[in-house]
Structures are given as C-alpha cells and as structure tokens.
C-alpha positions as CSV (number, residue, x, y, z in Angstrom):
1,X,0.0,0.0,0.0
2,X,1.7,3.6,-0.8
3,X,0.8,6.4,1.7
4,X,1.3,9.7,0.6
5,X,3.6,11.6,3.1
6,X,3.3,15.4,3.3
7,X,5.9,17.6,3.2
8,X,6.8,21.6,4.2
9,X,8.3,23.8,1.6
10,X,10.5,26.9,3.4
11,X,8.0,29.1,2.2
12,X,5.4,26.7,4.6
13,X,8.0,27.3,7.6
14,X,8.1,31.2,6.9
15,X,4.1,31.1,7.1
16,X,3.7,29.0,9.9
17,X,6.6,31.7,11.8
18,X,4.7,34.1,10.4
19,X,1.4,32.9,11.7
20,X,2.8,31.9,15.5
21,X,5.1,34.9,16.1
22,X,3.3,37.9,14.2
23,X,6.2,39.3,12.5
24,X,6.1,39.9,8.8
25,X,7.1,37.5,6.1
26,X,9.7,39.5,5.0
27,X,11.8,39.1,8.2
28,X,11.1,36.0,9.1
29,X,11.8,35.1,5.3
30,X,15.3,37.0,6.1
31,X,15.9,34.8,9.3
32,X,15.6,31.6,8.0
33,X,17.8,32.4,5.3
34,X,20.5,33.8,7.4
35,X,20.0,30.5,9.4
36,X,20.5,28.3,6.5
37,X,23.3,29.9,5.2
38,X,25.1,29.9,8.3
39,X,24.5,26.3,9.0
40,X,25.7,25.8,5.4
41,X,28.9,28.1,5.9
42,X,29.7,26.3,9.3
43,X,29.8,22.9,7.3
44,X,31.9,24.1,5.0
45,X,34.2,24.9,7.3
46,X,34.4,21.5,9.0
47,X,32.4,22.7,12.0
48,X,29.2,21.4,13.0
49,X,26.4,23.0,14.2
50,X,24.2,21.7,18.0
51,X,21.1,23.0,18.5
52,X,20.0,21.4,22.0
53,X,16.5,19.9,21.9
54,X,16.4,20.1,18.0
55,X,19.5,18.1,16.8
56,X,22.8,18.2,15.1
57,X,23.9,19.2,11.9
58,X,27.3,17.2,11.5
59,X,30.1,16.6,8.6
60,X,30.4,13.0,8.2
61,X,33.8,12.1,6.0
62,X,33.2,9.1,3.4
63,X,36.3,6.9,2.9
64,X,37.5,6.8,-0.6
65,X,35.9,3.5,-2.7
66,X,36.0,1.8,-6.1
67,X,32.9,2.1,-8.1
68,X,31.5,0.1,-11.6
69,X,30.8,2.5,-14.1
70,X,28.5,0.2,-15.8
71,X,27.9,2.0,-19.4
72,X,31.5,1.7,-20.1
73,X,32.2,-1.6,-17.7
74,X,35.2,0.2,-16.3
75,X,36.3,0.8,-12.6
76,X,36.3,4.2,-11.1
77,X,37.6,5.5,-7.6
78,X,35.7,7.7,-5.7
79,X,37.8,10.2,-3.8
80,X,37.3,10.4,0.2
81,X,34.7,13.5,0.9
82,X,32.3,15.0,3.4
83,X,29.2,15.2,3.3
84,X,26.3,17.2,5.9
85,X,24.3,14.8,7.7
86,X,21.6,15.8,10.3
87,X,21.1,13.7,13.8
88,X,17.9,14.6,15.5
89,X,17.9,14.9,19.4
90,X,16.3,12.4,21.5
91,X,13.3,14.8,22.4
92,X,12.9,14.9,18.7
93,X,12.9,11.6,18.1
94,X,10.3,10.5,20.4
95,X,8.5,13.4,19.4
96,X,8.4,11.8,16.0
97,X,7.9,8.4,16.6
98,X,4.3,9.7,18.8
C-alpha cells in the first residue's frame, strides 16, 4: 500500500513563523535564510552545528571507494569526501515516533 507523506516547503515554515510569532514575512523570510546559510557556511568549514532539543547538523567524511561504471564496464575510484548529515535529538525523536 503507498501512503502519501506530506511535506513543508520553506515558504510553509516562513508562514507557519509568520502565523505563530506575528512578524512579517519579509523578516522572518530573512531569518531563515541567514540560518541556513550559516549552517551551510559552518559545514563548510568543517564545523558542525548543536542545537540542544532540536539536533545536530554534522560533517560526516566518506572513505575513498572503487565504483563500476557500468555503461563503459570500467572501474572508477571515488575520492574520500564529506558530506552534511543531520542527527535529530532524542526529544525529537520520540517526538516523531508519537
């Protein structure tokens, strides 16, 4: 059976802030972009970001592996990297899981 999940667009979190705090859109629209962006220029400088009661936005580093290009049936190597990965508190979780 397929269930159809829902999902919140940022423009969905500016209204909902926007609705619950009574500040305009325009600021709020402002503060969740300065957010993002400085979550996004913390990762990119190796550092992650806590937020206690919320979760963590962490750099996880990926070991370098050998991959099957399978068009040309030739084997490729996939440099080491990081990549952003988000661990939810424990509040959060069970939060969720209610």
């Amino acid at each position: 059976m397929f269930f159809l999940r829902k999902k919140m667009t940022k423009a969905d979190i500016v209204n909902e802030i926007t609705k619950n705090t009574g500040i305009d859109k325009v600021t709020v629209l402002a503060t969740v972009e300065a957010f993002m962006d400085a979550v996004k220029a913390s990762l990119s400088k190796d550092e992650n970001v806590y937020l206690r009661g919320f979760g963590s936005f962490v750099v996880k580093k990926r070991a370098q592996k050998t991959a099957r290009n399978i068009s040309k049936n030739t084997t490729i190597i996939i440099p080491e990297h990081n990549i952003p990965a988000f661990k939810p508190a424990k509040t959060f979780t069970i939060a969720v899981k209610k």
